[in-house]
C-alpha positions in Angstrom: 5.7 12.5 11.4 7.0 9.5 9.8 9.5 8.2 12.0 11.6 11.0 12.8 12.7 11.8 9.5 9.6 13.1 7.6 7.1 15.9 8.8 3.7 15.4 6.6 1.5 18.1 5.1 -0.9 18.3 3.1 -2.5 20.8 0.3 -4.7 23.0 2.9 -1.2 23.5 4.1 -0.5 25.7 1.4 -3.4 28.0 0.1 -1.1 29.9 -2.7 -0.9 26.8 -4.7 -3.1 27.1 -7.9 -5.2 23.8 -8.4 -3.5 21.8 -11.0 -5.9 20.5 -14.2 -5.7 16.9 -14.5 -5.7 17.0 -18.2 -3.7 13.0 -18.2 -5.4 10.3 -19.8 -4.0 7.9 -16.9 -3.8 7.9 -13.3 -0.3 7.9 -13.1 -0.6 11.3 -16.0 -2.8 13.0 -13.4 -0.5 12.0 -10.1 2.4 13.0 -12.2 1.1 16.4 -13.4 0.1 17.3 -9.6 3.4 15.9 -8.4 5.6 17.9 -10.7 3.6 21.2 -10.4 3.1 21.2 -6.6 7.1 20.1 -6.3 8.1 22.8 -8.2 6.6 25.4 -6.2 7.3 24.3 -2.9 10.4 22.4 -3.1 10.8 19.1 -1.7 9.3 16.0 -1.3 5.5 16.1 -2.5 3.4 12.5 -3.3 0.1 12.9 -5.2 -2.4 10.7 -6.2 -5.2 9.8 -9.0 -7.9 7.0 -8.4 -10.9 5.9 -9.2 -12.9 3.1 -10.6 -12.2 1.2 -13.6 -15.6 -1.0 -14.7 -14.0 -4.1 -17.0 -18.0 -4.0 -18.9 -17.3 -0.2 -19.7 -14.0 -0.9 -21.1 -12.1 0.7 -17.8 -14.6 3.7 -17.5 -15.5 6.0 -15.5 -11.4 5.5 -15.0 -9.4 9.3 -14.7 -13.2 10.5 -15.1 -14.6 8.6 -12.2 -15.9 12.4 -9.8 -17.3 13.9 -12.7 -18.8 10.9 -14.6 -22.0 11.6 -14.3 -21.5 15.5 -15.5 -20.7 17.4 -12.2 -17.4 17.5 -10.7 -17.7 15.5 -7.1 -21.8 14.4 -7.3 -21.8 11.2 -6.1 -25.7 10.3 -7.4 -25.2 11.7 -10.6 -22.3 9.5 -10.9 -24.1 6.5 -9.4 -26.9 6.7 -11.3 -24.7 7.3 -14.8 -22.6 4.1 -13.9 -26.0 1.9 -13.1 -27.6 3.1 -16.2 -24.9 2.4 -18.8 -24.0 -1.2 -16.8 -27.8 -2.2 -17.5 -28.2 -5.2 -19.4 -25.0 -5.7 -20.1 -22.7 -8.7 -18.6 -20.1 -9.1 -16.2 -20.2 -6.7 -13.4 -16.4 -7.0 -12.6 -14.4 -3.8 -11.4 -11.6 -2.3 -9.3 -10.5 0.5 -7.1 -7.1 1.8 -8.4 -5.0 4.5 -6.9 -1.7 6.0 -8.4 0.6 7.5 -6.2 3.6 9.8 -7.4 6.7 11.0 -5.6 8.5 13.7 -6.8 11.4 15.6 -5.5 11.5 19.2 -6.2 9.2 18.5 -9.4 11.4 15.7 -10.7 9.8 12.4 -10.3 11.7 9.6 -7.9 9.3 6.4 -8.6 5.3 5.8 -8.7 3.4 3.0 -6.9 -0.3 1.3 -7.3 -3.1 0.0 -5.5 -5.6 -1.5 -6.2 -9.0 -3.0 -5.0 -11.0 -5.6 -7.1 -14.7 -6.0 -6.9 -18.1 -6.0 -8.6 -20.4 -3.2 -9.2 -24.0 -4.0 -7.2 -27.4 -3.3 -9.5 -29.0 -1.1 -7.0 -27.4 0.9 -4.2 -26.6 -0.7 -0.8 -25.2 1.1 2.4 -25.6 4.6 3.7 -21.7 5.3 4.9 -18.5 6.1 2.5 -18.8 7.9 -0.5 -18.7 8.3 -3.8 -19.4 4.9 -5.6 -19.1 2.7 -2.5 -23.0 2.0 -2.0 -22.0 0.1 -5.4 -18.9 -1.4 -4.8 -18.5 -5.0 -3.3 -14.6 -6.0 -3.2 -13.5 -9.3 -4.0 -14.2 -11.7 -1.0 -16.8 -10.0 0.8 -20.9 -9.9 -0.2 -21.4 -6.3 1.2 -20.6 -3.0 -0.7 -18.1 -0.7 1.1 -20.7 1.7 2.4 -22.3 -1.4 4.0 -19.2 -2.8 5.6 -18.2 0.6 6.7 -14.9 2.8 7.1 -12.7 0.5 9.1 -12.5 -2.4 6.9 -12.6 -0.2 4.0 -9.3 1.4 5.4 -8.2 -2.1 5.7 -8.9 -3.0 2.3 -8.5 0.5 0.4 -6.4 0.8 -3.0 -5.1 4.0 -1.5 -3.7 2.5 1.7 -2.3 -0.5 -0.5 -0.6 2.6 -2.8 1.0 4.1 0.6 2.1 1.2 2.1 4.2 0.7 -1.1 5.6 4.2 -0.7 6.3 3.8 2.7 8.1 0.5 1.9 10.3 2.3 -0.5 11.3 5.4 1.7 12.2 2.7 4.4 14.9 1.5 1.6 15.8 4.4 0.0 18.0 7.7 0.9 15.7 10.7 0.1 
């Protein structure tokens, strides 16, 4: 519960629902797709996200593609190892964690909201904990990757959290 006025579930909650293709070309597209489909079949409120990692020397890539960038939905050393081989040699190593969050009410969309997390990429993996490309991830301020700093001041730091503090900002303000 949020306060007293929200009761929060999740997809597992609902095992009829058909998985929804994210066939957007932006995170918001792919929030909004999931948003609207999910909404429509089970009424209500429903938020839904799209993140990943946007690399400024890959012009924004892996980006909507970041779980299956290296060719297989959800391997994280495939996609590691993809990333580190096409940022070889090149300049600039600047990136950022962004998440896209979309509410929806009854599959009509109420407002969006975005985190985001800047960083560099690292040129070798660092840190056993986290996952997907966090062993090569060092946000802005710090000098360890988030597998190396570990899940707590991830949380602290994460474009998702940023992304749901925002909606929980706005469903403080607004009569839904």
């Amino acid at each position: 519960m949020i306060g007293d006025d929200f009761e929060v579930s999740d997809a597992t909650d609902f095992p009829e629902l058909p998985e929804v293709e994210e066939t957007g070309e932006t995170f918001f597209e792919n929030a909004m797709l999931k948003a609207v489909a999910v909404g429509r079949r089970i009424g209500g409120l429903v938020l839904s996200d799209d993140s990943g990692l946007e690399v400024d020397a890959l012009d924004g890539r892996p980006g909507v593609y970041s779980s299956r960038f290296g060719g297989e939905e959800g391997n994280h050393e495939m996609n590691n190892a993809r990333l580190l081989r096409e940022m070889a040699g090149r300049g600039g190593r600047s990136a950022r964690f962004r998440c896209v969050m979309v509410l929806a009410r009854d599959g009509e969309v109420l407002e969006y909201f975005e985190g985001e997390v800047d960083g560099r990429i690292t040129e070798v993996p660092r840190g056993e904990g986290g996952f997907g490309y966090d062993p090569l991830f060092v946000p802005a301020g710090f000098d360890h990757t988030f597998s190396e700093l570990g899940p707590a001041v991830k949380n602290q730091l994460s474009h998702r959290g940023r992304a749901l503090a925002k909606v929980v900002d706005w469903l403080k303000t607004h009569d839904v």
